[in-house]
C-alpha positions, 0 to 999 in steps of 0.5 A, spaced: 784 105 238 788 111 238 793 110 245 795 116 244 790 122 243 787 117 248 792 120 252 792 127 251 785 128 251 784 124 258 790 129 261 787 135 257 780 134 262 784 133 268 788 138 267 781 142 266 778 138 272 784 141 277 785 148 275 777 149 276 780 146 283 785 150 284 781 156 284 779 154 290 786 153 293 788 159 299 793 164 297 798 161 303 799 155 299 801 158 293 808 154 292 803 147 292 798 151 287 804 153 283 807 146 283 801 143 280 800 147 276 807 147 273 806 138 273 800 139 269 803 143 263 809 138 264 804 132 262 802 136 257 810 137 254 812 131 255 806 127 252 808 132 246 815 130 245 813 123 245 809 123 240 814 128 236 820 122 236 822 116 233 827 112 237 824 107 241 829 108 248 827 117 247 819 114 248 820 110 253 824 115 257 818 120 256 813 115 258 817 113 264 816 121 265 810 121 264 809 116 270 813 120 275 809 126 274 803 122 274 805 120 280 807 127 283 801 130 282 798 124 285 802 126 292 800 133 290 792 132 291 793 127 297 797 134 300 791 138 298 786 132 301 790 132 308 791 139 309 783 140 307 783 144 301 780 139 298 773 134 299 774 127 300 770 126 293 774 132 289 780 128 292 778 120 290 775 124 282 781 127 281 786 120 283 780 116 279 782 121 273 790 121 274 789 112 275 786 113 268 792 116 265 797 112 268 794 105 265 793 109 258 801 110 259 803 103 262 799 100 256 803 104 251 809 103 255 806 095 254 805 096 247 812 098 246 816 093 248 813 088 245 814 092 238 
C-alpha cells in the first residue's frame, strides 16, 4: 500500500471539501478564511518536500509538520463551528477527513522509526 499517495490524495479531497466550504465564509472573517487556506496549500508543500528528500531526520521533520498544521487547521475548523459559520455536520466531516490524515501520516511517522 502506497502511504504516501494515500496521503496526498486524502489531503487533495479535504482540501476540495473546505475550499467548497469556505465559499460560504462572511467577508468579515477574511483573516480566518485566509489562514485555512494558506494551512491547506502548506499540507500540500509539506507532503512534497517529504517525498523529494532522502535523509531520514529531514522526512521526519516534515512530517512532524505535516501534523501541526494538521492540527491547526483542526482548531481553525473548531473556530468556524463556534462562530456558526459552520454546521455541526460540516464541522464533524471535516474533523473526520483531518483524523484520517494524521493517522495516515503517524503510520509513516511509525514506518520510519522502525526503518
Amino acid at each position: 500500500m502506497n502511504y504516501n499517495f494515500n496521503l496526498l490524495n486524502n489531503t487533495k479531497k479535504t482540501s476540495a471539501y473546505i475550499n467548497r466550504l469556505l465559499i460560504n465564509f462572511p467577508n468579515k472573517e477574511r483573516v480566518l478564511i485566509d489562514s485555512i487556506e494558506k494551512n491547506l496549500y502548506i499540507l500540500v508543500e509539506l507532503i512534497f518536500s517529504y517525498n523529494i528528500n532522502t535523509n531520514q531526520r529531514i522526512k521526519e521533520k516534515y512530517l512532524k509538520d505535516i501534523i501541526v498544521k494538521l492540527s491547526m487547521l483542526d482548531y481553525y475548523m473548531n473556530v468556524s463551528y463556534e462562530k456558526k459559520i459552520i454546521s455541526k455536520k460540516q464541522y464533524t466531516s471535516s474533523s473526520n477527513f483531518i483524523v484520517e490524515i494524521r493517522k495516515i501520516t503517524y503510520g509513516i511517522l511509525r514506518n520510519q522509526k522502525s526503518d
